[in-house]
KEDREN-503397 format. One record per residue (C-alpha): residue in three letters; x, y, z. Coordinates in Angstrom, 2 decimals, decimal comma, padded with zeros to 5 digits. Example, Ala and Ser with C-alpha at 12.3 -4.5 7.8 and 13.67 -1.06 7.14 Angstrom:
BEGIN
(rec ALA; (012,30; -004,50; 007,80));
(rec SER; (013,67; -001,06; 007,14));
***
This chain:
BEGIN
(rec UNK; (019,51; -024,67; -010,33));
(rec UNK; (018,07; -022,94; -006,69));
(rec UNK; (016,43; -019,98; -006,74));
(rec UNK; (017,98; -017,61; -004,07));
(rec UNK; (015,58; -016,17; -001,47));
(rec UNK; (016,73; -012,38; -001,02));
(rec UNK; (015,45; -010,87; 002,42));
(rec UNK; (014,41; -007,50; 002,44));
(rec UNK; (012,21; -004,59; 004,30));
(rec UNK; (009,46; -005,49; 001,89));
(rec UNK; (009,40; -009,23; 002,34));
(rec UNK; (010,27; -010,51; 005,40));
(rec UNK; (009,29; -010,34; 008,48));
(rec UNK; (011,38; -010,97; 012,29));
(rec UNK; (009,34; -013,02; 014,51));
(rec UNK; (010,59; -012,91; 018,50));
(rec UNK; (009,04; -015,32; 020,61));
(rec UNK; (009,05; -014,99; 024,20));
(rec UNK; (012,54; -013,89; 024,85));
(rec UNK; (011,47; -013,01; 028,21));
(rec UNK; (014,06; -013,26; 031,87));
(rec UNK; (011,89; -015,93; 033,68));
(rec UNK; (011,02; -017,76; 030,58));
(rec UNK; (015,11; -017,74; 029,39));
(rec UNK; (016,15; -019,07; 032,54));
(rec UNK; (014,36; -022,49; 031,90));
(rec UNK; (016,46; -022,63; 028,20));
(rec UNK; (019,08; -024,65; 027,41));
(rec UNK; (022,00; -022,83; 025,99));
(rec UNK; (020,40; -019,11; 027,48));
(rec UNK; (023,43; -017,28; 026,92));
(rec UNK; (023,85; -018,19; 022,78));
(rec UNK; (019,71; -017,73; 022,90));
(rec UNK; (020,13; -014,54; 024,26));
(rec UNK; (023,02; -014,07; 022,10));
(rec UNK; (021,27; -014,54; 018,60));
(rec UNK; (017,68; -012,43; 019,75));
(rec UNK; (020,11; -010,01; 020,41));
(rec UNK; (021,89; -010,07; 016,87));
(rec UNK; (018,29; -010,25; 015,23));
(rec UNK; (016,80; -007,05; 017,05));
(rec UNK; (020,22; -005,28; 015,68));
(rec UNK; (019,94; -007,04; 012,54));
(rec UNK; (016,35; -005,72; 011,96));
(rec UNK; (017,24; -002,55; 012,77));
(rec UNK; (019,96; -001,85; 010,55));
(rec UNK; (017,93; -003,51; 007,76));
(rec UNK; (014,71; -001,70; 008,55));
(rec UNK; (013,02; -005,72; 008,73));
(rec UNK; (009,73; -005,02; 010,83));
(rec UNK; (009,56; -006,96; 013,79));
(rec UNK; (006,63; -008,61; 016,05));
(rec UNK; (007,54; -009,78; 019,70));
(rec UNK; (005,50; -011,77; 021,19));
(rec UNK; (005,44; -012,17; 025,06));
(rec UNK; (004,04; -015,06; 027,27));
(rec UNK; (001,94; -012,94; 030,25));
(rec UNK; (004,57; -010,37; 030,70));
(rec UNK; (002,63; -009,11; 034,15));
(rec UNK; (003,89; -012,65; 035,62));
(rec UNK; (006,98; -013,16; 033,53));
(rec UNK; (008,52; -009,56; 032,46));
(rec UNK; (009,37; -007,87; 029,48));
(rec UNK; (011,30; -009,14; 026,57));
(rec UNK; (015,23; -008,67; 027,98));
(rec UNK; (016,73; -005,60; 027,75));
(rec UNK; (019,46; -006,73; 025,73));
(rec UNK; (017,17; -007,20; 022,77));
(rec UNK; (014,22; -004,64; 023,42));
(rec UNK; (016,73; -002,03; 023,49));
(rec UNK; (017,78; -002,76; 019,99));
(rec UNK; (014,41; -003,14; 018,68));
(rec UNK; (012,96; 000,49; 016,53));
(rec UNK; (010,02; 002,07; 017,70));
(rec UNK; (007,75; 000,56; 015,24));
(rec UNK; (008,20; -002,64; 016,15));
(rec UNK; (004,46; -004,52; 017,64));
(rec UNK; (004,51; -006,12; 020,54));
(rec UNK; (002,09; -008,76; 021,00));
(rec UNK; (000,53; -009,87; 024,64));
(rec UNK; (-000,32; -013,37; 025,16));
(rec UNK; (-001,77; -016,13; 027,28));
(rec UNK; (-001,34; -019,47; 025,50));
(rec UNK; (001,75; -020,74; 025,04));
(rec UNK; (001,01; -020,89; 020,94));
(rec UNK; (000,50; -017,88; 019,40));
(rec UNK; (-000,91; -019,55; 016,20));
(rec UNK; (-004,47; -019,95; 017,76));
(rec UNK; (-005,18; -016,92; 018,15));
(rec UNK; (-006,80; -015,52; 015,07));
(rec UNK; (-005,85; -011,80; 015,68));
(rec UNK; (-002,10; -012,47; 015,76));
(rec UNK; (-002,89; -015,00; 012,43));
(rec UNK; (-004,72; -012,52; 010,91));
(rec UNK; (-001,61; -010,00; 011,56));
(rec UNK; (000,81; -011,50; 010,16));
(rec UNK; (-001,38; -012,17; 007,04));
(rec UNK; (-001,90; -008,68; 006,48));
(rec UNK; (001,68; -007,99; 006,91));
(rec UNK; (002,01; -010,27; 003,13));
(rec UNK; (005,61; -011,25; 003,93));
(rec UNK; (007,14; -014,19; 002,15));
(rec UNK; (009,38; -014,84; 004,76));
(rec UNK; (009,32; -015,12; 008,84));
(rec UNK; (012,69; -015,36; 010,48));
***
């Protein structure tokens, strides 16, 4: 028998990654990318989900896209960096550690 992951506000977490114009231009498929951030931001909304977007230098590449920022809620953390692997940094490691959520979508 499989156990059924339930995600909820207390256990999961929405993870954006660089959903940024000059980065999404260089993706194959943009439009269904675009597409399915945008459903997630909603998504996380309407659930209450926190959220943490990350974005590759956004002073050379932009914001996240409007279609998806303006969905996000206030709360959500925005995170600023430089490398294109947000895993070596120990901050944003040590973040989502504190944030004790069994799932990241």
């Amino acid at each position: 028998m499989t156990k059924t992951t339930v995600l909820n506000e207390s256990n999961t977490l929405f993870l954006i990654v660089d959903i940024q114009e000059k980065l999404l231009n260089a993706v194959f498929n943009k439009d269904t990318v675009e597409k399915n951030a945008s459903i997630l931001s909603k998504t996380s909304s309407l659930l209450n989900i926190p959220v943490i977007v990350t974005e590759q230098y956004p002073q050379g590449l932009g914001d996240t896209i409007a279609s998806v920022k303006s969905n996000l809620a206030s709360t959500t953390e925005y995170y600023t960096k430089t490398s294109f692997n947000a895993l070596v940094d120990e901050n944003f490691l040590e973040n989502i550690k504190q944030k004790k959520c069994k799932n990241i979508v």
